[in-house]
PAKE-853865 format. One record per residue: x, y, z of N, C-alpha, C, CB in turn; residue in one letter. Coordinates in steps of 0.2 Angstrom, whole numbers, plus 5000, padded with zeros to 4 digits. Last residue first. Glycine has a CB too. Example, Ala and Ser with C-alpha at 12.3 -4.5 7.8 and 13.67 -1.06 7.14 Angstrom:
BEGIN
506449895035506849955036506450005039507049975029S/506649725039506249785039506649845039505749785045A/
end
This chain:
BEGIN
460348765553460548845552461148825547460848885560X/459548665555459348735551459548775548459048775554X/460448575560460348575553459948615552460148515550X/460548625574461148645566460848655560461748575563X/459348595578459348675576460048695572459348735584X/459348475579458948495572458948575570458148465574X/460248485589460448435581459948465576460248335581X/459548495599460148525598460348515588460648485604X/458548405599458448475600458948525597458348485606X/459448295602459048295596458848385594458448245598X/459848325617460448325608460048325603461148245606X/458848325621459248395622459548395616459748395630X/458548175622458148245618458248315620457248245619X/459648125628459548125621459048155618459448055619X/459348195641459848215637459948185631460448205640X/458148135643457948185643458648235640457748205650X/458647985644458048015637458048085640456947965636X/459448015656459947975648459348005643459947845647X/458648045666459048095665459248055657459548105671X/457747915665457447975664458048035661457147995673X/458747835668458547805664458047895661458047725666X/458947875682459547885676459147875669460347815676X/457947855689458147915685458647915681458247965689X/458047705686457247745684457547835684456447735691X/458747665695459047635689458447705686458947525687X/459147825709458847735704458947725697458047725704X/459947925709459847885715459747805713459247915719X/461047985698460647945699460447915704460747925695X/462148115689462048075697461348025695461848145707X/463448115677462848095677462448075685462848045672X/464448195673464148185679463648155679464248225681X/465248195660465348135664465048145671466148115665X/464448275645464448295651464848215655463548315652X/464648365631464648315633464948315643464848285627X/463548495620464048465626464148395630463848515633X/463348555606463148515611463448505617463148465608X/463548695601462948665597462848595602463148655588X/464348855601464148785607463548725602463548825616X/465148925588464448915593464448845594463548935589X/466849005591466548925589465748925593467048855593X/467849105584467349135587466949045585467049215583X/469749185585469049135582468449155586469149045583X/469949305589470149275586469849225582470549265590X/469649475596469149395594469649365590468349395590X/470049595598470349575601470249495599470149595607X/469449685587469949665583470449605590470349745580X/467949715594468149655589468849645587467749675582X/468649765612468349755604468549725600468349795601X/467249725625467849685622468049715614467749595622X/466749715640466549745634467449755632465949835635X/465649605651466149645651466349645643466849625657X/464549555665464849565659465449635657464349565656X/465249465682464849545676465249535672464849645678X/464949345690465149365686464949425682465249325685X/463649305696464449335701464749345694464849265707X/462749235689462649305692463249325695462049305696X/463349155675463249145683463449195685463549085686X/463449155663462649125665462549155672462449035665X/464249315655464249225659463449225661464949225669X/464449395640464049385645464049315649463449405641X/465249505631465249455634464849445639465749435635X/464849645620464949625626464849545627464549665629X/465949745607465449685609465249655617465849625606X/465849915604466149855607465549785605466149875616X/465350015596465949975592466349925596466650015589X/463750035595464250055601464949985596463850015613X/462450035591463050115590463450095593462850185593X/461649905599461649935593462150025596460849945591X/462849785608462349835606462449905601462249855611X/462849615604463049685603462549715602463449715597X/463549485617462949545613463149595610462549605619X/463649315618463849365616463449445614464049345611X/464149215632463649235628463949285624463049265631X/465649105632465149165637464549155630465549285638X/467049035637466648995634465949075636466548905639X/468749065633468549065637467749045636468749115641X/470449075632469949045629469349055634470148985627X/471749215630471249165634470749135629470749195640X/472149315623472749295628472249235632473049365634X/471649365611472149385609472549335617472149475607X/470149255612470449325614471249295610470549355624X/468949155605469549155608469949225604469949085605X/467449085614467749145613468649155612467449185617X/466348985609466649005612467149045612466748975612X/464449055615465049025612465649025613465049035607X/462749015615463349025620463948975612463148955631X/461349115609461849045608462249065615462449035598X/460449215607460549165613460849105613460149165615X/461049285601461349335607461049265610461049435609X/462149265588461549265591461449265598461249225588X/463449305574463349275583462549295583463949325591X/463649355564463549325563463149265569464049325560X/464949485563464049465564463549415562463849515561X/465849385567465649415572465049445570466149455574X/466149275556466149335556465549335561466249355549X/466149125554466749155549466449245550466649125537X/466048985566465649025562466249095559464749065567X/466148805569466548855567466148935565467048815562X/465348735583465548755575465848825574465048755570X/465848625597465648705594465648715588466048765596X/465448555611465748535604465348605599465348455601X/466148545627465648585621465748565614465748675622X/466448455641466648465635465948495630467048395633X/466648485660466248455655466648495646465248485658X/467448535668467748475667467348455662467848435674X/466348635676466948645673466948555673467548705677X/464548635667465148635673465848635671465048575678X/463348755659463948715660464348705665464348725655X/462348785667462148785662462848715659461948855658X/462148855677461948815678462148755672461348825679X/463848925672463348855677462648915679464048825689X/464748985667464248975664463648925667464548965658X/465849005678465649075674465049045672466149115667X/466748915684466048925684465648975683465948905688X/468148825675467648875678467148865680467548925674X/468248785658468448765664468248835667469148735665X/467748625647467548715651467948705659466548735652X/468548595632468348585640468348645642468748545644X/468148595616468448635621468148615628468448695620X/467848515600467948525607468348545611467948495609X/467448595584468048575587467748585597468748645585X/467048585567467048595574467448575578466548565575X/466248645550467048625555466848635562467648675555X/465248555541465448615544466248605549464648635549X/464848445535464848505531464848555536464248505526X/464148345549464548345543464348415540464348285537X/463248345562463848355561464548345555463948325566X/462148275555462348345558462848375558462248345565X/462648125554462448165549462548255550461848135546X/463948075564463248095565463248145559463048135572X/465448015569464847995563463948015563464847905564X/466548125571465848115575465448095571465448155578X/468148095573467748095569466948065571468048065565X/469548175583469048105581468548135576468548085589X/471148205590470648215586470148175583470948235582X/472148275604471648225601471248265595471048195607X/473848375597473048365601472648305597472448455600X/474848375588474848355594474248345599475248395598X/474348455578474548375578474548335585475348385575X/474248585582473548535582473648475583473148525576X/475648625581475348625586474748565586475148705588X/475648605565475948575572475848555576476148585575X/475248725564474748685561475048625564474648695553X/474648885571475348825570474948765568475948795580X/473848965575474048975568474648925565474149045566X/473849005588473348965583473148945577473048975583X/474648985599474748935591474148925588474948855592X/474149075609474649085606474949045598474949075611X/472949015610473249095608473649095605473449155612X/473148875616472848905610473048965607472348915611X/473648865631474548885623473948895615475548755621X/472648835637473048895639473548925632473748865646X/472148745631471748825630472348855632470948845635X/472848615635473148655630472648725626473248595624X/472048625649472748635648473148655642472948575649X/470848615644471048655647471648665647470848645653X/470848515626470548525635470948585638470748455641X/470148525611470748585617470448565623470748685615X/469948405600469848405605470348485610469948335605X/469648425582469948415589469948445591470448415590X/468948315572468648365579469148355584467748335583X/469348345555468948305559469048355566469248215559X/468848345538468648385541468448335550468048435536X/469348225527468848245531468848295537468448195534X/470548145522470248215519469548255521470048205511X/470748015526470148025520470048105520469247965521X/471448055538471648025529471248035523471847965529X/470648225543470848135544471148115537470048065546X/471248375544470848335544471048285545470648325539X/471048555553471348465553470848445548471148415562X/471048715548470648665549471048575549469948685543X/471748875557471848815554471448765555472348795557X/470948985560471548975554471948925554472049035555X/469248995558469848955559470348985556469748895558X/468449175558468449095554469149065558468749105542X/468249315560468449255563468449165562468249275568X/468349445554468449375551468549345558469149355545X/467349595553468049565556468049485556468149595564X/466049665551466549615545467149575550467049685538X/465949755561465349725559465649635555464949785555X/467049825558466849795566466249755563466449865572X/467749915549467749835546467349805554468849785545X/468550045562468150015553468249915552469050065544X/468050135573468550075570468150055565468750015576X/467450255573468150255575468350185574468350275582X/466550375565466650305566467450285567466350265558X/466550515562466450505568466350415570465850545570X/467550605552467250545554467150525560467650505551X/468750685555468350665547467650625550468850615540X/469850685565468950735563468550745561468850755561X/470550615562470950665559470350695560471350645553X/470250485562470750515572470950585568471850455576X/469150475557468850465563469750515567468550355565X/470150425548469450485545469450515550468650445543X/470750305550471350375549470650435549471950375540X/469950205563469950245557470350295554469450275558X/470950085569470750135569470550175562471150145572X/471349905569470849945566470350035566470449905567X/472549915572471749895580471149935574471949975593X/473449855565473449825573472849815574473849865578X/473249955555473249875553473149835562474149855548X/472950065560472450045557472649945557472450085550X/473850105567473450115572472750085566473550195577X/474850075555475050055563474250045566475650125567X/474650225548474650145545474550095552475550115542X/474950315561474250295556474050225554474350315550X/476450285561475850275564475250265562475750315567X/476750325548476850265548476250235554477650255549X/476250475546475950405541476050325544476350415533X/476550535559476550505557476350455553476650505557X/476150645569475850575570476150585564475050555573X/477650755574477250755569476950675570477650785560X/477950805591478050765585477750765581478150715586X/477250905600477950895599478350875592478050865604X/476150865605476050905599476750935598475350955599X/476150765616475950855618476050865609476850915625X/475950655609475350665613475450755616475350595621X/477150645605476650645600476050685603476450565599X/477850655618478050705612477650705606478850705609X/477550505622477350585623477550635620477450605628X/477750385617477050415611477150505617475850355612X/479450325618478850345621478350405617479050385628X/480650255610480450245617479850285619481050275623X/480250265593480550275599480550295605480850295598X/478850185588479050255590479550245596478350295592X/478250075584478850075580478950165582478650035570X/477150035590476950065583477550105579476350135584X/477349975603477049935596476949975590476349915597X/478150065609478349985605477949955602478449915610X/477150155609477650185607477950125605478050225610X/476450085620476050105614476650115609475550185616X/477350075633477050035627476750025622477050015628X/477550225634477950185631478150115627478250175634X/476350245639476650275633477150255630476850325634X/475450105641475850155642476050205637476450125644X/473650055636474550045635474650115638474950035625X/472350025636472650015641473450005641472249965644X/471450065624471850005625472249985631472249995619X/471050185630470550145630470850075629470050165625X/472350255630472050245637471550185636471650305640X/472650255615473050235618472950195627473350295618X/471250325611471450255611471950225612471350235607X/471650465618470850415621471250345618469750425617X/472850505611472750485617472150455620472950535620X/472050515599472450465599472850465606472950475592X/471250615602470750555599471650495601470450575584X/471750735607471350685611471150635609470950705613X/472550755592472850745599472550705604473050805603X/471150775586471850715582472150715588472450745575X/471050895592470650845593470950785590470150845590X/471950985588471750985598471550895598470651045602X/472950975575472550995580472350945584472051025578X/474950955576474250905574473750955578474150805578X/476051055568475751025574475051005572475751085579X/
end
């Protein structure tokens, strides 16, 4: 029989991931239901274990007492592309996910097919070489003032969640959505939290093995431009070419 605490550790992360018993038990290859685990009926199994590491990165240390770090690699966890386009000449080029194809992202993001089918272009701007980037339309009003929905982000690719800065805006892709926030981590805690610009929305706390990719915002392109006179547009056009310049010289830093 497992002790007290190996029992509560692996019922907390059953509850903290929000599965049934029975759907906990489909994912880790236990016949129909984790409760004869959870009363100390059934021996947890190596195979479990394996299972509650490779899926959600559980510590075996941590669910056996050893250890008070419960998920391992948090800091490391990859989110690099898993698939990069190019053009004929072998260049690294920018496709386009509008709203519509964010929905089926999750799910293909590893079809390399799938891309085929989405726009793709090449942004002759020195900045924008030697990295990977890709546009996503925003949709919502989680990030307004700042972005509207129907407007486009051009993002780069970055290869590991520590790696984010808490005052970029990026884009975030879950195990079931795409969606565009801030990022925080707070120090001791093995979550990350997402953060929207627009106060009706509360943040909310997500863990690393949920992130799939991870793209920083580096410009946006906008089709609303209002203007009463030829003189503000003319104002608003040099105040968004020195937003992109602004923008452009903080890539090439980084």
């Amino acid at each position: 029989m497992e002790n007290e605490l190996t029992l509560k550790r692996f019922i907390e992360i059953r509850r903290e991931l929000g599965y049934t018993q029975a759907d906990f038990a489909a994912l880790l290859g236990v016949s129909n239901t984790t409760a004869d685990i959870e009363r100390g009926r059934t021996k947890l199994s190596g195979k479990v274990v394996s299972e509650l590491l490779r899926q959600f990165k559980i510590n075996p240390l941590w669910l056996f007492g050893e250890s008070e770090q419960q998920y391992l690699e948090t800091s490391h966890t990859s989110v690099i592309p898993k698939v990069v386009t190019v053009d004929a000449s072998n260049h690294d080029n920018m496709v386009l996910v509008n709203a519509k194809a964010a929905a089926g992202y999750p799910q293909n993001i590893a079809d390399t097919s799938w891309y085929e089918q989405l726009p793709a272009f090449d942004l002759p701007i020195p900045e924008f070489r030697n990295a990977t980037y890709r546009g996503f339309q925003v949709e919502g009003d989680s990030m307004l003032p700042n972005l509207h929905p129907g407007e486009w982000v051009l993002a780069r690719a970055i290869e590991h969640i520590d790696h984010v800065n808490a005052n970029r805006m990026y884009v975030v892709v879950l195990q079931d959505s795409v969606m565009v926030k801030k990022i925080e981590k707070r120090p001791n805690s093995n979550n990350i939290t997402l953060v929207s610009l627009n106060e009706n929305y509360p943040p909310y706390d997500i863990k690393p093995f949920q992130v799939q990719e991870i793209w920083e915002v580096s410009s946006k392109i906008t089709f609303n431009v209002d203007a009463t006179t030829d003189s503000g547009l003319l104002r608003q056009l040099q105040e968004s070419m020195q937003e992109l310049k602004n923008q452009l010289k903080h890539v090439k830093k980084v």
